[in-house]
N, C-alpha and C positions, 0 to 999 in steps of 0.2 A: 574294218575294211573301208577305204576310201567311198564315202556313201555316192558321189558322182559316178566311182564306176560301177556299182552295184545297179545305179539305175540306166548304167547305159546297158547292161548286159539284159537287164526289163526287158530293154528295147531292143535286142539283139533277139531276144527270143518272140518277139512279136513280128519281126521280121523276118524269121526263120533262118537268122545266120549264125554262125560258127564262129566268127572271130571279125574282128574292124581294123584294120590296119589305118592306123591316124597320121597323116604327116605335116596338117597345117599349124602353125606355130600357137594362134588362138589357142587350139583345142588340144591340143598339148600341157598348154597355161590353165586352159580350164580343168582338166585333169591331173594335173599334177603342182598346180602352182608356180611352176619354174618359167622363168621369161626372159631365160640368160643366151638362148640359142638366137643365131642369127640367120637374118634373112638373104643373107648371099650365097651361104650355103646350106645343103640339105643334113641338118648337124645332127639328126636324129628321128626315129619313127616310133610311134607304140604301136604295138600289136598286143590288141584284146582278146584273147580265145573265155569258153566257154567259166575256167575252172582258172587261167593265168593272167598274167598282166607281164608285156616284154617292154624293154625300151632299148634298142637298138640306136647306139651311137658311136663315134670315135675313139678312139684311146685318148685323147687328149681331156676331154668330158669324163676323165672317167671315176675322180671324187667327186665329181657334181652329182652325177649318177648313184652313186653310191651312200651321197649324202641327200639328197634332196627327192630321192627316185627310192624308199629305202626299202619301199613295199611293191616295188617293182624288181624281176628277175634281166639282168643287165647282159646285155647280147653286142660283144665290142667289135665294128664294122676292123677286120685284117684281110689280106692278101689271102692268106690260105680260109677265111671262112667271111666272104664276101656276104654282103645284104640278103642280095637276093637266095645263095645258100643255105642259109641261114634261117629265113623262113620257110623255108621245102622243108628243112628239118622238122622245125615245127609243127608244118602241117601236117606233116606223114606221122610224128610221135602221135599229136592230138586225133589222129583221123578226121582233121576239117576238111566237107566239104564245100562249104561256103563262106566268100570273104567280103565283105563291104571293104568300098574304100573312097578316098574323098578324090573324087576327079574333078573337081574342081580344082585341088592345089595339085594336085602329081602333075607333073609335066608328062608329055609325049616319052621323049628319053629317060624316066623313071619308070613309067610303066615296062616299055621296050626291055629295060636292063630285069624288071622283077618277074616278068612272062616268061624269061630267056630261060628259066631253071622251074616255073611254075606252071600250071596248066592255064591259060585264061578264063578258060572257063569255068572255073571257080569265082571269078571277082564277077562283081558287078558292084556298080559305082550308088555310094548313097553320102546323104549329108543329116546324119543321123544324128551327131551331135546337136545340133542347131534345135531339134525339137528340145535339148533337155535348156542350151543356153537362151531361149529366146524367150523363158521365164524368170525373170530375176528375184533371186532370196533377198532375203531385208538386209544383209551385209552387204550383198553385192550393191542396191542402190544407194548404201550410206557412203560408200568406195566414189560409187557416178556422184551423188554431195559430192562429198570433199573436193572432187576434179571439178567442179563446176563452180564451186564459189573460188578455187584458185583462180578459175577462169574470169567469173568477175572482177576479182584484185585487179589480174593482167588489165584488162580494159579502163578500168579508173586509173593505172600507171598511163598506159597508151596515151589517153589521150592530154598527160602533160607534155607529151615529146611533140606536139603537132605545131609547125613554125611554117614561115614560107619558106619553099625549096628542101626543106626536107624531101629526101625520096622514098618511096615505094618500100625500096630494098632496105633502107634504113631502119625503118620503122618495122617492117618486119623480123630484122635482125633484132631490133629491141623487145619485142613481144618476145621471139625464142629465149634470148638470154634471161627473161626477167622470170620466163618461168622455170627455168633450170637452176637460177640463181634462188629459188624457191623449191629445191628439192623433186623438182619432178620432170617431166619431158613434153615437148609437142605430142600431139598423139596425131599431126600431120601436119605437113609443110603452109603457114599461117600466110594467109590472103590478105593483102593491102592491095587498094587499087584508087585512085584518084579518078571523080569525075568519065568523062566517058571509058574509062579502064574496065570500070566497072559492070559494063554490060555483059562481060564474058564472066559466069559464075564462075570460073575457075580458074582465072585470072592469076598469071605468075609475077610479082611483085617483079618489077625495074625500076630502071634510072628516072622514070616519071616524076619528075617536081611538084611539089605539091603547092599551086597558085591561088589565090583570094577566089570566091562565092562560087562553090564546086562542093557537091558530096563523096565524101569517104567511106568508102567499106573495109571493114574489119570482116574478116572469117576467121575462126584460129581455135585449136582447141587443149585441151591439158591430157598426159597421160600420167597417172598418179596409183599405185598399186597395183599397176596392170589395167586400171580402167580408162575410160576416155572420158572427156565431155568435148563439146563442139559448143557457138555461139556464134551469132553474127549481128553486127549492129551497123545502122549506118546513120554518121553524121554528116553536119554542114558546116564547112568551115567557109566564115562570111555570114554575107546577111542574105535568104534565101530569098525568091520574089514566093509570092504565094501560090502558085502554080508547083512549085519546088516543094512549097509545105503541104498542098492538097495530094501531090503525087505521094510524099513519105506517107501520113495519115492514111491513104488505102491501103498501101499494105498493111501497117501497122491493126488496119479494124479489119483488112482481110485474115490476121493470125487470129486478134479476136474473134471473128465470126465461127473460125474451123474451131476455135478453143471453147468456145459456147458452144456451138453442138455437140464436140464428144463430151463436154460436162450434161447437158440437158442427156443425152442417152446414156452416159451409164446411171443417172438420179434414177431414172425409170426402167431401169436394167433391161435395157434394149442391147440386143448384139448390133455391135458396132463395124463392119466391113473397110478394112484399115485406108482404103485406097479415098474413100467417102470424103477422109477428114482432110486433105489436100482440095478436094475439088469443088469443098462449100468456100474455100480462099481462094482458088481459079473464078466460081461462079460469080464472086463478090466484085472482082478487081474486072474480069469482064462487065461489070452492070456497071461499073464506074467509067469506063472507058477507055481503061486501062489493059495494056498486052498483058495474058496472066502468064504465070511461069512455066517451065516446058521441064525441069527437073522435081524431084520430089523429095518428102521429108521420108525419117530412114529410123532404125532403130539403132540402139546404142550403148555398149556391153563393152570387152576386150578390146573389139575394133570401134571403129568410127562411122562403120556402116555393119550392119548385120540384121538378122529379124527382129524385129517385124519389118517386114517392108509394108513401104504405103505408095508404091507405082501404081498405075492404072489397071494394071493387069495382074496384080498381087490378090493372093486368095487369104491374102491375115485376115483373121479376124482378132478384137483388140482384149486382150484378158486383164487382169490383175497382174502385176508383176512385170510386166513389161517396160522398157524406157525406152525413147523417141525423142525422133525432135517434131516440132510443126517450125516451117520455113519458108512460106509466101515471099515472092520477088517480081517486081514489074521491071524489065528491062527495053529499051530504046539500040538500037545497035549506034555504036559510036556516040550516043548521046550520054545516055546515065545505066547504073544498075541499082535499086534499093532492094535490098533483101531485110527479113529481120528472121531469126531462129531464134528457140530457145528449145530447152530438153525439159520435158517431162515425163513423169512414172504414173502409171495407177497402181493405186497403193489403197486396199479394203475395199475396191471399188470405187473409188474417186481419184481425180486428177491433179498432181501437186508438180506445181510448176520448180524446177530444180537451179537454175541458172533466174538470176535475181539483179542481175546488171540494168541501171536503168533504160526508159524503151523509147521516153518522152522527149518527140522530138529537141536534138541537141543544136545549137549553133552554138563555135566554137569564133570568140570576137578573136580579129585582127590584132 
């Protein structure tokens, strides 16, 4: 038996439910391995009961199912035995009375259509999964490797294409294809921004020219076996004034500083409080005098964002087996943004930094 669902049903019974109805794509992928369903339409749901395992999809999926789902019993979405019928059956065969489900991904209109034939209150909403993903096995961070050092390649490509008048859009066009032309995918739409672009973290690469003594940000990440990595570097193209180099060096020892504390606390196996390890890089870049950043570092699995969270308001606490990023950024509006990120895992209880691109301040001559 698939040992993931074995331990999700653990968790079904410590939470006293029946059955989990799953429909976000992640956790789909983390159960079954499959990551061929797309995000435009709703191409398929499992339903976990106590003793089955369903996967409820189209006829058009349905040697994918058959092949890839093989230990799974295949329930094909038709006219005479709609979705939402379909799990009444179920529920009245298994006598469930309770259903988890991810309200988080179901939409308003999914709900509506599966209430329409079911009782609601049966469901109630949970994100169950996430307790078992937000540990990662030693396969799954050799997977975040692999994503992470393509990601380094990507970056020592990058920054041969950098010219004057190069745009935005260019250059991020070239980071996508270089990693596709490398066997793998974006694991999200890759940030280029010149000079004051950069102040807005989230910046959508345009026609922006890229002119002499101005910093460049890179954000961008790899999807490779279903897994992510994320990175972000920022250099100087030109000769910087030193005001430009004292500004990059804080961040750069504000990443150090968060990366030195959660090393000094797990040495002395202190519980670590995820939210902590952002706001010794806030407190640092505040003492320097510099604006600290107002977004936060994130965990990093299937998706590009998932547990651990390290927001301010985040109740992680930081385990063994987990991967992250830490991502300190002082930004100026309209003037400049420097961010730097990297991902790392604890691994035995220690902190091994996974993404390996150099960090040292770069100028990129004329």
């Amino acid at each position: 038996m698939n040992s993931r669902i074995q331990q999700l049903r653990e968790l079904m019974d410590k939470e006293n439910l029946d059955a989990v109805l799953i429909s976000s794509l992640s956790n789909i992928t983390y159960l079954s391995s499959f990551s061929g369903f797309t995000t435009e339409d709703r191409d398929a749901y499992l339903f976990i009961t106590k003793k089955n395992q369903y996967i409820f999809t189209h006829p058009i999926y349905n040697e994918v199912a058959q092949k890839d789902f093989s230990d799974f019993t295949l329930v094909e979405y038709r006219r005479n035995n709609p979705f939402n019928q379909a799990v009444k059956g179920i529920i009245e065969k298994e006598k469930i009375t309770s259903v988890g489900f991810e309200a988080f991904d179901l939409t308003v209109n999914d709900y509506n259509v599966l209430t329409q034939k079911v009782n609601k209150k049966l469901f109630q909403p949970v994100n169950i999964i996430n307790k078992l993903r937000v540990i990662k096995s030693s396969e799954e961070i050799q997977k975040i490797k692999d994503a992470c050092k393509l990601g380094d390649k990507t970056f020592s490509y990058i920054l041969n294409k950098l010219r004057i008048n190069v745009t935005e859009k260019e250059l991020a066009t070239e980071i996508e294809f270089f990693i596709k032309r490398n066997n793998a995918d974006i694991s999200f739409e890759p940030v280029v921004a010149f000079g004051p672009n950069a102040s807005q973290p989230h910046h959508i690469p345009d026609e922006t020219k890229l002119k002499k003594n101005c910093f460049v940000l890179f954000d961008f990440g790899v999807k490779l076996n279903n897994y992510c990595s994320d990175m972000t570097r920022t250099i100087f193209f030109g000769k910087p004034t030193k005001e430009q180099e004292k500004l990059y060096y804080a961040v750069l020892n504000a990443q150090k500083a968060s990366v030195d504390y959660l090393k000094n606390k797990l040495s002395l196996k202190q519980s670590v409080h995820a939210p902590t390890i952002d706001q010794v890089g806030r407190n640092y870049l505040t003492a320097c005098g510099y604006s600290p950043f107002n977004h936060s570092s994130h965990g990093i699995g299937l998706n590009v964002h998932e547990s651990p969270h390290l927001y301010p308001s985040s109740t992680d606490y930081m385990k063994s087996g987990m991967v992250f990023s830490i991502e300190p950024g002082t930004y100026s509006a309209e003037e400049y943004g420097i961010r730097i990120e990297d991902i790392y895992a604890i691994e035995d209880s220690k902190l091994v930094q996974l993404t390996k691109a150099p960090k040292k301040f770069t100028e990129i001559s004329l």
